[in-house]
Every structure is written in C-alpha cells, then in structure tokens.
C-alpha positions as CSV (number, residue, x, y, z in Angstrom):
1,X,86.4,25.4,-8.1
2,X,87.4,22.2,-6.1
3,X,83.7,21.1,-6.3
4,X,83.4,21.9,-10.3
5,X,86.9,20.0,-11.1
6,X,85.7,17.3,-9.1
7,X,81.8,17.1,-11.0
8,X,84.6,16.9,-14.1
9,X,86.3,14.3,-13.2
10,X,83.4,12.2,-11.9
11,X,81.7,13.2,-15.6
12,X,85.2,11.7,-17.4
13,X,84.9,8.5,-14.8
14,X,81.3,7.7,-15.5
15,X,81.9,8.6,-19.3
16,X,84.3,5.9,-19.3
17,X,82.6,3.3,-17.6
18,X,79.8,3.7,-20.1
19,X,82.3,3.1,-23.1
20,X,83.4,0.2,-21.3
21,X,79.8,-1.4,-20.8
22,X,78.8,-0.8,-23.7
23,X,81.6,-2.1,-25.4
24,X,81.0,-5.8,-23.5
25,X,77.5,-5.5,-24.4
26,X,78.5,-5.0,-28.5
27,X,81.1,-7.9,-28.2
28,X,78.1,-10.6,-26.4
29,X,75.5,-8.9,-29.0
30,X,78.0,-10.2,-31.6
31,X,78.4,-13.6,-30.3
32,X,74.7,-14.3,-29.7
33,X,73.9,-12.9,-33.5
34,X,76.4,-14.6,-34.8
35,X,75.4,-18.2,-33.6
36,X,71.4,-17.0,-34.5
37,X,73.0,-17.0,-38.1
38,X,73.8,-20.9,-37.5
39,X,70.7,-21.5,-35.9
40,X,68.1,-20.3,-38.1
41,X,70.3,-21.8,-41.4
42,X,70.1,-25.0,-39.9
43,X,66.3,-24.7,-39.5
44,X,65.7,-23.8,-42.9
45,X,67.7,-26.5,-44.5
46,X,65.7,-29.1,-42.3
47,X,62.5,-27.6,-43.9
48,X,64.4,-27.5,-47.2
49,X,64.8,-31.7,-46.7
50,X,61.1,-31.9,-45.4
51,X,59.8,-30.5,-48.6
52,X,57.9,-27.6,-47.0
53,X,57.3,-24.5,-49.4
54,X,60.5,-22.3,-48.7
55,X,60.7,-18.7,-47.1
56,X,62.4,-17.6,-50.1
57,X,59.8,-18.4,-52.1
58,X,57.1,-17.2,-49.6
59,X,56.4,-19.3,-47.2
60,X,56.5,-19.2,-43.5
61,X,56.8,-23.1,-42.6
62,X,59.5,-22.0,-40.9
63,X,57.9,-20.8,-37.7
64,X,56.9,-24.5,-36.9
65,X,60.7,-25.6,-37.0
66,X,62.2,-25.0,-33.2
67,X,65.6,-24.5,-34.9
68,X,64.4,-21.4,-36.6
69,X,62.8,-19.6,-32.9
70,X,66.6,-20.7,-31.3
71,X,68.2,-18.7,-33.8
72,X,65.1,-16.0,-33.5
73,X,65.9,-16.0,-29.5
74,X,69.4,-16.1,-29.7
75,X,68.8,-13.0,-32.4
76,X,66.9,-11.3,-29.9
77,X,69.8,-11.7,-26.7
78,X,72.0,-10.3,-29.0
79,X,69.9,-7.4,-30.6
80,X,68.6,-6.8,-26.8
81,X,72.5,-6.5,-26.1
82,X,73.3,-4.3,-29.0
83,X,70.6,-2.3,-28.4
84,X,71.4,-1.6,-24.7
85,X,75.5,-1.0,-25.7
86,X,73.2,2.3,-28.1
87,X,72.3,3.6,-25.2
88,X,76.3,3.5,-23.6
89,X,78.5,3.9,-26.3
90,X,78.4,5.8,-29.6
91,X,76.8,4.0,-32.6
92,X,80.4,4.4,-34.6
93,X,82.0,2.1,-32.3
94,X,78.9,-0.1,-31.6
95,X,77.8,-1.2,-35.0
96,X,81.4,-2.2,-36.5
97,X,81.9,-4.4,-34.1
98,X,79.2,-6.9,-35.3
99,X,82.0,-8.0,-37.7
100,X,82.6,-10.3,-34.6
101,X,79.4,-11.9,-35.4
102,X,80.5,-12.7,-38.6
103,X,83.6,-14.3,-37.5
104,X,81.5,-16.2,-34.9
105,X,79.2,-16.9,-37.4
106,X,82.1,-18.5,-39.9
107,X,83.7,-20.6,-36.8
108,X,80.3,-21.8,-35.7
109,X,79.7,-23.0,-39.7
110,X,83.1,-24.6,-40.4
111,X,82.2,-26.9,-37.4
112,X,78.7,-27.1,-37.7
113,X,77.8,-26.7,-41.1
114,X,80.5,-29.0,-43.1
115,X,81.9,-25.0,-43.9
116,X,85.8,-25.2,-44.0
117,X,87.4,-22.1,-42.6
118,X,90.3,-22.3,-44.7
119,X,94.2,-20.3,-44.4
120,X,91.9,-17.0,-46.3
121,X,88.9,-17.3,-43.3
122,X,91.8,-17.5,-40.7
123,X,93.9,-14.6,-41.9
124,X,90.6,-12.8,-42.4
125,X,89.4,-13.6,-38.8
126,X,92.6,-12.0,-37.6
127,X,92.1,-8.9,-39.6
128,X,88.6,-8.5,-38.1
129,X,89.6,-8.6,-34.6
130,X,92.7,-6.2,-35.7
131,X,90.0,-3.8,-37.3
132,X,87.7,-4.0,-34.2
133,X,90.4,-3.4,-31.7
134,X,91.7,-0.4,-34.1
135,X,88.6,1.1,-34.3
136,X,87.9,0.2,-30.6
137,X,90.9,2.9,-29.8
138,X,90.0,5.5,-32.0
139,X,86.2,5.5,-31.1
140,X,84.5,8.8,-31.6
141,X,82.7,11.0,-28.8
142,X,79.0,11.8,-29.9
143,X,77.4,14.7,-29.6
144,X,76.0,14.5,-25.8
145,X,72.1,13.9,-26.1
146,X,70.5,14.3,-22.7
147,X,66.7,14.2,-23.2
148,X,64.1,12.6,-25.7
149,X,63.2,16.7,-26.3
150,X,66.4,17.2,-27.6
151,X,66.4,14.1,-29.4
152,X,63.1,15.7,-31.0
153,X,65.3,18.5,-32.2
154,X,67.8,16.5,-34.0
155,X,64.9,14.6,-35.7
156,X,63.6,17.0,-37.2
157,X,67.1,18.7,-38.9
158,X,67.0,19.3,-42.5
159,X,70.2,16.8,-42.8
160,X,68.2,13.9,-41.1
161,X,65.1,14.4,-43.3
162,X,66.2,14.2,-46.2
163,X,68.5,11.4,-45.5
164,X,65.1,9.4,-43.7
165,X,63.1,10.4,-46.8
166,X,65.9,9.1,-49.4
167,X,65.7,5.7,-46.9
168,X,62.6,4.9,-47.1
169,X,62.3,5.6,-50.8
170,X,64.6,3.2,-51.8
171,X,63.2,0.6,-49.5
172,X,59.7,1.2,-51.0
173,X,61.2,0.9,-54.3
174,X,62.9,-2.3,-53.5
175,X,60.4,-4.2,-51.9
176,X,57.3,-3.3,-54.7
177,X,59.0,-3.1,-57.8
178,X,62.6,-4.6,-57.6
179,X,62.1,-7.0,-55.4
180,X,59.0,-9.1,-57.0
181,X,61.4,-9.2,-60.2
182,X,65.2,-10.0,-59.5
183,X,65.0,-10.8,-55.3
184,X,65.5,-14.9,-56.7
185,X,68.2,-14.2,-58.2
186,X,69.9,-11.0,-57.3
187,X,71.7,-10.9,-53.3
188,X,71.7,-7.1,-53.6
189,X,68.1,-6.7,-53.8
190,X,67.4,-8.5,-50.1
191,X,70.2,-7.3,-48.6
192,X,69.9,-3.6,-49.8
193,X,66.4,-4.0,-47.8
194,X,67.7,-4.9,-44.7
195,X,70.4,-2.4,-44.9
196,X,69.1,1.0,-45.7
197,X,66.2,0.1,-42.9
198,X,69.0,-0.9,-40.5
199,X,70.1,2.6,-40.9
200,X,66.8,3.6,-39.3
201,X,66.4,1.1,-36.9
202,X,69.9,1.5,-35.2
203,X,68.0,5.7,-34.9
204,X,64.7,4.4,-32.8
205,X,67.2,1.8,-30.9
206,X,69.3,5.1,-30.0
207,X,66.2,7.1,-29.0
208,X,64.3,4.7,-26.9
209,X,67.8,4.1,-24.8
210,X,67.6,7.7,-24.2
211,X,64.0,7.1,-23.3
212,X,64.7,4.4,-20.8
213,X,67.9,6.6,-19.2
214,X,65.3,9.7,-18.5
215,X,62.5,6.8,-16.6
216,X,65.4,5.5,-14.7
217,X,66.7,9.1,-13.6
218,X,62.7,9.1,-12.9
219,X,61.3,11.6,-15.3
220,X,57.8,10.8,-17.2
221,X,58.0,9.2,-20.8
222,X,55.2,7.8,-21.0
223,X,53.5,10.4,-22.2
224,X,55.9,11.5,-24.4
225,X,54.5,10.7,-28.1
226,X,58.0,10.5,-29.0
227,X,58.9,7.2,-27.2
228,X,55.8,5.6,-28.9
229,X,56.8,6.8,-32.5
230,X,60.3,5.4,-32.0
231,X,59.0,2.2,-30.8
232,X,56.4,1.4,-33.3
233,X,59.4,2.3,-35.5
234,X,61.7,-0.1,-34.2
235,X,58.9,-2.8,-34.9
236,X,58.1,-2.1,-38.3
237,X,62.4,-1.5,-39.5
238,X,63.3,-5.4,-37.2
239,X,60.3,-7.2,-38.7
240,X,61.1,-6.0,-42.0
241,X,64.3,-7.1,-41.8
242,X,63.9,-10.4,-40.3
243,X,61.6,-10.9,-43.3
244,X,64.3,-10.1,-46.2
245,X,67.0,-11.6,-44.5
246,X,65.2,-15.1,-43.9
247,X,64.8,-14.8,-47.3
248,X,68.0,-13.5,-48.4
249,X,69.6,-16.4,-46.1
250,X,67.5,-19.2,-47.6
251,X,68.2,-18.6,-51.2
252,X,72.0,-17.6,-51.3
253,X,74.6,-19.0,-49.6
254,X,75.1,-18.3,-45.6
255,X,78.7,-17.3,-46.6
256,X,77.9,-14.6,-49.4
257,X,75.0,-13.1,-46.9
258,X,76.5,-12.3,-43.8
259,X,79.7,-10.2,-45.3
260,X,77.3,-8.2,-48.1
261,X,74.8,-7.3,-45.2
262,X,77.8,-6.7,-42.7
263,X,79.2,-4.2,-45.3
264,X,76.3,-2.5,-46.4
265,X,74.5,-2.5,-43.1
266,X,77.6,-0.9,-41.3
267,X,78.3,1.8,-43.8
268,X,74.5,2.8,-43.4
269,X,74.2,3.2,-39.5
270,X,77.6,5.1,-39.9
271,X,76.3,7.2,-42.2
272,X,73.0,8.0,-40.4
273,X,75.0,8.7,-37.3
274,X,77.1,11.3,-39.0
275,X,74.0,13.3,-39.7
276,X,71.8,12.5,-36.8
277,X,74.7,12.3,-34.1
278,X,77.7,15.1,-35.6
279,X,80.2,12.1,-34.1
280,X,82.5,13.0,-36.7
281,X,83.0,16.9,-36.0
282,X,84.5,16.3,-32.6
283,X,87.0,14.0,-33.9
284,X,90.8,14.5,-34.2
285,X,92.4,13.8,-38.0
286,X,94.5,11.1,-35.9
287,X,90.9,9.2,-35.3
288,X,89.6,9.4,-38.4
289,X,92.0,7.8,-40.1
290,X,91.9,5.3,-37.2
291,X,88.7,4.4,-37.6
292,X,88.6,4.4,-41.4
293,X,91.3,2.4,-41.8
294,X,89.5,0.1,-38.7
295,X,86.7,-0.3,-40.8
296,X,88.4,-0.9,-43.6
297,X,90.4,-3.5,-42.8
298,X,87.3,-5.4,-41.4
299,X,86.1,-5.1,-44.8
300,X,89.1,-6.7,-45.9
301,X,89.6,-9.4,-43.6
302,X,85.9,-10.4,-43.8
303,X,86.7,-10.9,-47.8
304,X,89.2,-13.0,-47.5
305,X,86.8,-14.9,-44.9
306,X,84.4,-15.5,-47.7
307,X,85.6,-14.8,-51.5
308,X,87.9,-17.9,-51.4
309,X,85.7,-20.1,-48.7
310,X,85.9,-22.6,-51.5
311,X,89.4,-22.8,-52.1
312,X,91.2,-25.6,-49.8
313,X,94.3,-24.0,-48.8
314,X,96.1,-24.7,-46.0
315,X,99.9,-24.1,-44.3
316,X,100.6,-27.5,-45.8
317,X,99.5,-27.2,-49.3
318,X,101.2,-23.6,-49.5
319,X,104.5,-25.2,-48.0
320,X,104.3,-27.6,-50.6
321,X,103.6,-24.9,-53.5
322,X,106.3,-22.8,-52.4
323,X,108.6,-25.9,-52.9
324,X,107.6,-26.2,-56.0
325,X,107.9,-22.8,-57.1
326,X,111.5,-23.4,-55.4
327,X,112.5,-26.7,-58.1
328,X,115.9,-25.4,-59.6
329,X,115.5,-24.9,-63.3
330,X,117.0,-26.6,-66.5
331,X,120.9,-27.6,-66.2
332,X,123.4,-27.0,-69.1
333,X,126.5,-29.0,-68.5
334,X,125.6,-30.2,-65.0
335,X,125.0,-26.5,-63.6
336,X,121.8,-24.7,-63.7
337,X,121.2,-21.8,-66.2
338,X,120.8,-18.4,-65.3
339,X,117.6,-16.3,-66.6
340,X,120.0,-14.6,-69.0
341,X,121.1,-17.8,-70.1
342,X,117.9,-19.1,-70.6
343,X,116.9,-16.1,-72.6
344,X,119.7,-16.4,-74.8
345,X,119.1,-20.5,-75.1
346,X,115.3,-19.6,-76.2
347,X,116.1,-17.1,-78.6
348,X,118.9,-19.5,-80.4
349,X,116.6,-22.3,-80.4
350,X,113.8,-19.8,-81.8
351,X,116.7,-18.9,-84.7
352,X,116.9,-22.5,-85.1
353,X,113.4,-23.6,-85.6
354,X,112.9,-20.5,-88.0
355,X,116.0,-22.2,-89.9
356,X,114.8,-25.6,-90.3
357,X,111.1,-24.5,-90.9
358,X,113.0,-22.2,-94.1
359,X,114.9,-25.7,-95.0
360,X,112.0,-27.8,-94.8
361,X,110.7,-27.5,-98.0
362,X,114.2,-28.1,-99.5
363,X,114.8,-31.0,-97.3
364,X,111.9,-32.8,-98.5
365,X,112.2,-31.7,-101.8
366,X,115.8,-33.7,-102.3
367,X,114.6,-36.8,-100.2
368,X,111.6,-37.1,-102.6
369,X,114.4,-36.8,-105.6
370,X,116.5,-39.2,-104.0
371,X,113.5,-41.7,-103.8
372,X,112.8,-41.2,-107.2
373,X,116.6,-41.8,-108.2
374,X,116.8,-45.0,-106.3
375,X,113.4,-46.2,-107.8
C-alpha cells in the first residue's frame, strides 16, 4: 500500500510539473507569434511600397523580402513552442492563452507600427492577462491518452468524424467557391479558413506529441502509419493557413485580423477538444464557469484592444471630459437651478413661445394698421 500511495503521489508530482512546462512553453509560443505578426506586416508593406504584385491578390513576392521569413521563423519558435506545451498540458488551457500574442502583437504595433494603444487597448490588455490567469486556475484535466493506439481509437469515434467531416467541408467550400468571390472584401471568408483548419491542426499537433513521448520512453513509431498520417496532416492544415492568413493580413487591417482569428480560432480547438479529448466531463461546475467566464473576458478585453484602436483617448482627455460634464448648470438669481427647476423653466418658456406664436398674427396685424394710420 506504501509503494501504491507513493506511485500516486509521484503520478500527481509529475502531472504537475507537466502543467507547469507546458504552461511556460504556451506563454513564449505567445510571445514569439505575436512579434511574427509585426514581422511579416512589416514585410508586406515594404513590398506594398516596392510595387510588387501583393499576396492578397496572389502573389508570392513576398518570399524574397527577409522581413517576411523573420516573421515566418519567429512563427515557427513559437508554433514549435505551442506545439510542444500539446504535448504537456491540455489543449483548453494551451490555446486561450495565445490571446497573449495578441496583446504582444498590439504592444509591438503601437511602437513599431505608428499603432496607438490607446486607454481601450490598455484596459483590454489587462483583461487578457486577467482572462488568462482565470482560466490558467481553472484549467481542465483531459482524458489521459497514453499511446498513438489509443489515440487511433479516439480518431475514429463517431463524435470526431463527423465533426472532421463538417471541417473540411466548410474549408472546401470556402476556399473554391466563397473565397474566389468575396475573400477581397469580406475578413470572415480568410479568417474562417484558417480557423476551422486550426481546429484540425491543433489534433495532428496533439497526436504527434504523443508520438514523440512513446520514442522517448523508447517504443517504435516509426512504423506506425499513424504518426505519418498526422504529420502529413499537420503540413497540409499549417501551409494552408499561412496562405489565408498572409492574405487575410495583407488586405485588412493587422488590428481587425488578429482578434477575428484569435476568437474564431480558439472557439474551434476548444470545440474539437471537447469531442476528441472529453476535457469537459471531468470538470467540476466551479471550473466551468471559470474558464468560460476566462475566455470570455479575453474576448472582451481583446475588443476593447481593437474596436476603438482609432479613438484617441487617454487619462488626460477623459479627466478633461469629466470636467466638462461636471460645468454647474444655468443660474437663476445667482444660484444654480435644480433639474425640477429647469423642468418647470422649460415648460413656462414652452407656454410662452406657444403664446406669442398664437399673438403673432395679431401683433403684426395692428403694427401694419398703425403704419397705415400714420401714412
């Protein structure tokens, strides 16, 4: 019994030290991707100035501009990070926490960029790291998956089928017909791409860490077809989305990208873990509402970093429209009037206008006789 508690506790230990490590890996991911954002924009404004043909519209000048591959690399760091924290922490807590990289990605912009980060970004910086850390605490356990057979067997549930099939139609859908047609002028269309793929990407990403666990622990997976699948699907699901977003990020503004994917992205792994993973069924009510409300309030806070990015507002200017709101009204007699007062001064002058409008007519009437009497 000694022996068996001890295996516990040594099981809890190394549980938590995994949570841990993966949790630093997720917060560097988020930095690196965050500053890739900066990079590559820069790099595709500079080809923008140059004249070349754009990626929106096509092109791929873009791989000859060393700005773009220093966003690319730092891209990869961080998704070589992220995908590592998979493989140590559950996705739940993993993926929310690239709302860092959009805070990194607003700070890096307001300095680099000529992007103010005005008293909205800041409050909505603060409500991203609030959401993180929430959502840090109530992270969910997921269902313990020990070997790439087993992994197999969650594959190939009914729930993960149909949500895979449902994926991929929508991507096909969007990329032949939508896409062609209203990707110039729509944000959704791009960003829906990279999304739903995400969803499956963060899945192969989970599977080969599995993979690389078991050829530590020095079991053979090389031969294992399964390892191969997931990473020719890993290929295919990143270089489609480096494709749509470069061209998502070179027609609409840096600002309006990274919150819509952020969003959208997140709410797809977190669905796709639900039904791959079970991590919600293990969870107390106490945690879901945790991380919910987490989630949620990254959602918020990475609004108000973006919807009023134009707006200049500051501490300053709102102390000085709060004194202005404060100005004492209209004074009757040397003291100011009361809203009752007021009220009772509008109506009476209202009664009063009424009158002379009514007397007008008489008014004029009797001046016009008395010019014609003195004529």
């Amino acid at each position: 019994s000694t022996n068996n508690s001890s295996s516990v506790t040594m099981g809890q230990d190394r549980g938590k030290y995994d949570f841990y490590i993966g949790l630093g890996l997720a917060i560097s991911s988020s930095i690196f991707i965050g500053g890739s954002f900066l990079l590559k924009k820069k790099g595709l404004l500079r080809l923008a100035r140059k004249g070349q043909c754009r990626a929106g519209q096509g092109g791929h000048a873009y791989l000859k501009e060393w700005l773009w591959w220093a966003g690319l690399l730092s891209m990869a760091a961080g998704e070589g990070a992220n995908f590592a924290a998979y493989a140590f922490a559950p996705a739940t807590l993993v993926t929310p926490l690239g709302a860092l990289s959009v805070l990194v990605s607003a700070v890096l912009s307001s300095y680099f960029l000529t992007e103010r980060l005005n008293l909205h970004g800041k409050l909505g910086c603060l409500l991203s790291i609030l959401g993180s850390t929430t959502m840090v605490i109530h992270a969910p356990q997921e269902e313990e998956i020990n070997s790439l057979d087993h992994m197999a067997r969650k594959l190939v549930q009914p729930g993960f089928l149909v949500f895979a099939t449902f994926v991929i139609i929508v991507a096909l859908i969007f990329i032949l017909v939508v896409g062609p047609r209203h990707g110039q002028t729509n944000i959704m269309v791009y960003i829906t791409i990279c999304s739903v793929i995400g969803a499956l990407s963060v899945s192969c990403v989970k599977g080969l860490g599995i993979a690389i666990k078991e050829a530590i622990a020095g079991r053979s997976v090389v031969g294992n077809p399964l390892a191969w699948v997931l990473l020719l699907g890993l290929v295919a699901c990143v270089s489609t989305q480096i494709n749509y977003l470069n061209k998502a990020l070179d027609i609409f503004n840096t600002s309006l990208v990274t919150p819509i994917y952020y969003v959208f992205f997140t709410t797809s792994v977190l669905s796709c873990s639900a039904i791959l993973f079970k991590e919600w069924e293990h969870m107390a009510t106490a945690d879901v509402i945790g991380t919910l409300s987490g989630f949620l309030t990254i959602i918020v806070g990475i609004f108000l970093l973006h919807a009023f990015k134009d707006l200049s507002v500051s501490l300053s200017t709102l102390a000085v429209s709060i004194r202005k709101d404060e100005r004492p009204g209209p004074a009757a007699n040397g003291v100011a009037t009361h809203g009752s007062y007021e009220l009772l001064r509008n109506d009476s002058t209202d009664m009063n206008l009424e009158e002379r409008e009514v007397g007008l007519p008489f008014d004029s009437l009797s001046r016009r006789n008395g010019d014609i009497t003195a004529s």
